[in-house]
C-alpha positions as a Python dict, from the first residue, in 0.01 Angstrom:
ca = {
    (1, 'X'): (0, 0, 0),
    (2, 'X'): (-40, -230, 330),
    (3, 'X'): (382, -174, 310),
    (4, 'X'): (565, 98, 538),
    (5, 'X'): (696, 384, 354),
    (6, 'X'): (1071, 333, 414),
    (7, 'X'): (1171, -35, 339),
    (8, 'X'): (1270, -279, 616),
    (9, 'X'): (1668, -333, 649),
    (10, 'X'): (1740, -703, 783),
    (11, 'X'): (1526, -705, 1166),
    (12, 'X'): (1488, -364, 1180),
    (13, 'X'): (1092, -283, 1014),
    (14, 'X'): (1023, -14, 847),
    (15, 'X'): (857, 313, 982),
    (16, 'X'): (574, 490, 864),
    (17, 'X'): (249, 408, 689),
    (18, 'X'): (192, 642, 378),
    (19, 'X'): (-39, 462, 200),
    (20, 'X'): (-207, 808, -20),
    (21, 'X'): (196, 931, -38),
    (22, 'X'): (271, 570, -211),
    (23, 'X'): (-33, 611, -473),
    (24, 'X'): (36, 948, -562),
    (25, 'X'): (374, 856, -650),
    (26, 'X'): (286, 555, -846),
    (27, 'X'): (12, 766, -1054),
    (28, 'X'): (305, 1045, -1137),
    (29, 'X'): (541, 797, -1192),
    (30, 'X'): (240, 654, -1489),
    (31, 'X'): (162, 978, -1574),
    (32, 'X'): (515, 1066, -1674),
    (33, 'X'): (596, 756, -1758),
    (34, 'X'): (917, 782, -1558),
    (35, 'X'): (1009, 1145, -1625),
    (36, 'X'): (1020, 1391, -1305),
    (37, 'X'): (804, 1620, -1485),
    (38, 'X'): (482, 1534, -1311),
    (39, 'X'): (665, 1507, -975),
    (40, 'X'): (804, 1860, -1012),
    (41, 'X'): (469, 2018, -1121),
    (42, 'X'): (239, 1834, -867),
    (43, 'X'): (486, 1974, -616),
    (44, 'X'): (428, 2347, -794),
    (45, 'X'): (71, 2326, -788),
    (46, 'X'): (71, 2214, -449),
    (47, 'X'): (222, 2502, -305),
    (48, 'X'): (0, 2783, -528),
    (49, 'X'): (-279, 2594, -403),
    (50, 'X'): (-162, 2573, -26),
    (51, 'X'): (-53, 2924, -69),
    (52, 'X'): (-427, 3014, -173),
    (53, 'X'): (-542, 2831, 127),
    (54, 'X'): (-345, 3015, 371),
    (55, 'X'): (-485, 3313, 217),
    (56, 'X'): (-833, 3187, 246),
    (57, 'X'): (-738, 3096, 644),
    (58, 'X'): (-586, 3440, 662),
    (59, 'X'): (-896, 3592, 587),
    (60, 'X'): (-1049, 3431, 848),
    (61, 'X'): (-877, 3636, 1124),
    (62, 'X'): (-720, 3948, 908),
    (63, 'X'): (-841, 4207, 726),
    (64, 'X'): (-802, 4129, 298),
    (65, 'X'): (-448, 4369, 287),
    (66, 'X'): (-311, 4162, 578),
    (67, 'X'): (-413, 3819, 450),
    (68, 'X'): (-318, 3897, 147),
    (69, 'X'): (51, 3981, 285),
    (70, 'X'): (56, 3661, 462),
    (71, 'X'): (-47, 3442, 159),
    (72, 'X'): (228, 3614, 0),
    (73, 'X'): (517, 3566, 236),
    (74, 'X'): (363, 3185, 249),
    (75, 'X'): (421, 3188, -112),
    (76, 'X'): (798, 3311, -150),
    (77, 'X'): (915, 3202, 168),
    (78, 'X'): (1230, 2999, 143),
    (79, 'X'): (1196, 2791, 364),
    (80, 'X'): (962, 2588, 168),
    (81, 'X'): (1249, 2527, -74),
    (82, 'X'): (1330, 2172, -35),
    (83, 'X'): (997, 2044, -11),
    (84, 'X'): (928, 2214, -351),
    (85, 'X'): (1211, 2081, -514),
    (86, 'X'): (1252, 1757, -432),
    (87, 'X'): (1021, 1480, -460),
    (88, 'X'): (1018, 1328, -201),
    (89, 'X'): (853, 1669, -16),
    (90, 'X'): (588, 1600, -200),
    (91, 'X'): (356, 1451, 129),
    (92, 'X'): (442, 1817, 345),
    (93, 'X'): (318, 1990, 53),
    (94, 'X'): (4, 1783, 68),
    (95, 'X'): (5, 1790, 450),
    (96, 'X'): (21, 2171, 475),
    (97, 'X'): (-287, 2203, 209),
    (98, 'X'): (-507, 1963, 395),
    (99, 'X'): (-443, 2079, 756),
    (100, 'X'): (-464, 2436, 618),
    (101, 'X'): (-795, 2383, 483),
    (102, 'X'): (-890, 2226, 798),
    (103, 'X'): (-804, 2493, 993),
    (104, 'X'): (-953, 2733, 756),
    (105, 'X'): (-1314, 2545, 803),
    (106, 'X'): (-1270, 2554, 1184),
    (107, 'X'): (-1204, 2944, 1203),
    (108, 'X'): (-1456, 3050, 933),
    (109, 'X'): (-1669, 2858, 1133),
    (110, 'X'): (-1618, 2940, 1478),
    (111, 'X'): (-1658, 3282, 1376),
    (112, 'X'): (-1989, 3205, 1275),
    (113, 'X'): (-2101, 3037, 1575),
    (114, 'X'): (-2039, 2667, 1724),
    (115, 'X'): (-1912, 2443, 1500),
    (116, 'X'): (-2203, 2180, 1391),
    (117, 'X'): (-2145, 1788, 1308),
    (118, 'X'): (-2117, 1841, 914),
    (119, 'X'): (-1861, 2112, 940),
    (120, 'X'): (-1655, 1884, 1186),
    (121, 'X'): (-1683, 1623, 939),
    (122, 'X'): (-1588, 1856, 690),
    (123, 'X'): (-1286, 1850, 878),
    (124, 'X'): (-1215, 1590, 986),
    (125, 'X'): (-1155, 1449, 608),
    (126, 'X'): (-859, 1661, 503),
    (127, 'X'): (-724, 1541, 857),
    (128, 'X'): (-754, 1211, 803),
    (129, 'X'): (-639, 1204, 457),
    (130, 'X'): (-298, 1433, 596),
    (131, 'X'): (-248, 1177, 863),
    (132, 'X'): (-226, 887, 515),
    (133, 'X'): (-27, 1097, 365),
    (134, 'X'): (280, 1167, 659),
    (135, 'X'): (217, 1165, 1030),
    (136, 'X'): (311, 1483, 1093),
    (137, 'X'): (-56, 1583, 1064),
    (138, 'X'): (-144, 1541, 1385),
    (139, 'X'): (-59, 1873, 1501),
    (140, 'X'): (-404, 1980, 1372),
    (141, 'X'): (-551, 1831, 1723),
    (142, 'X'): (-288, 2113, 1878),
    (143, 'X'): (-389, 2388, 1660),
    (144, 'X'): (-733, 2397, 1656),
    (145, 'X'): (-692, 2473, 2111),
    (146, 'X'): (-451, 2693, 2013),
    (147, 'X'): (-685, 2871, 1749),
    (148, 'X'): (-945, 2886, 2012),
    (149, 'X'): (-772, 3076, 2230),
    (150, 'X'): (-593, 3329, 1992),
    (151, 'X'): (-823, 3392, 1713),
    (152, 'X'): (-1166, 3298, 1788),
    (153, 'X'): (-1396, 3514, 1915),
    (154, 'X'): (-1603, 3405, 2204),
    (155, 'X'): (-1743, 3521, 2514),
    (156, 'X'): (-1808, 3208, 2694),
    (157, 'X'): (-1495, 3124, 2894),
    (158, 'X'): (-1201, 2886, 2724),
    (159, 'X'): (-1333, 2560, 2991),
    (160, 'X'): (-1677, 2593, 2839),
    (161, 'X'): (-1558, 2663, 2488),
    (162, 'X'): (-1292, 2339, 2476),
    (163, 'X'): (-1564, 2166, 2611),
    (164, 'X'): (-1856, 2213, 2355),
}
């Protein structure tokens, strides 16, 4: 697991470090014992459960009907296609769950009030997992600004919110 994710060809190294991606893989590939079954099916269940998520974000800033739309155009979208079907989309699907869920702790609980140290701990786990899973979630640090000043309800002004 202390390998990158792509192998190394001659000098040039290889890139990325997707330690949780690796393990998953290697547990599937035991499960099955080979077969793409568990691959295909983690990769299912992955995007009903994401899919729930974004519903459970949704609420968060729509009424029930209008989350409930969104979830669903989530759902059948198809752009989510190839990461569905192939294996090897397996990390985005993860990726898009955990910075989902992320997201969905920061609204519900901005809407509540300022967000206290357990709650940003509570978040800061799915984002740490994502980022050992593929790199690409990072962009949580840009959407959780970009929450704050689109869907979060606050009457302090932005400087004072960013900075508590």
């Amino acid at each position: 697991y202390a390998t990158p994710y792509w192998p190394s060809r001659g000098t040039v190294p290889g890139d990325g470090y997707r330690p949780l991606t690796i393990l998953g893989f290697k547990a599937q590939w035991i499960l099955g014992g080979g077969s793409p079954m568990p691959f295909h099916a983690a990769n299912i269940v992955l995007h009903v459960v994401t899919a729930v998520a974004v519903f459970w974000l949704a609420c968060g800033v729509l009424p029930v009907a209008a989350a409930w739309i969104a979830a669903s155009l989530y759902a059948v979208h198809p752009v989510h296609t190839e990461a569905i079907a192939n294996v090897v989309g397996q990390s985005e699907l993860v990726v898009a769950l955990l910075v989902t869920v992320a997201m969905g702790l920061y609204v519900h609980g901005r809407r509540s009030g300022p967000i206290s140290a357990r709650r940003w701990t509570a978040i800061g786990v799915p984002y740490a997992a994502g980022l050992f899973f593929k790199e690409h979630a990072i962009t949580l640090i840009a959407l959780l600004p970009l929450a704050e000043l689109t869907v979060v309800p606050d009457r302090l002004p932005l400087r004072g919110r960013l900075g508590r």
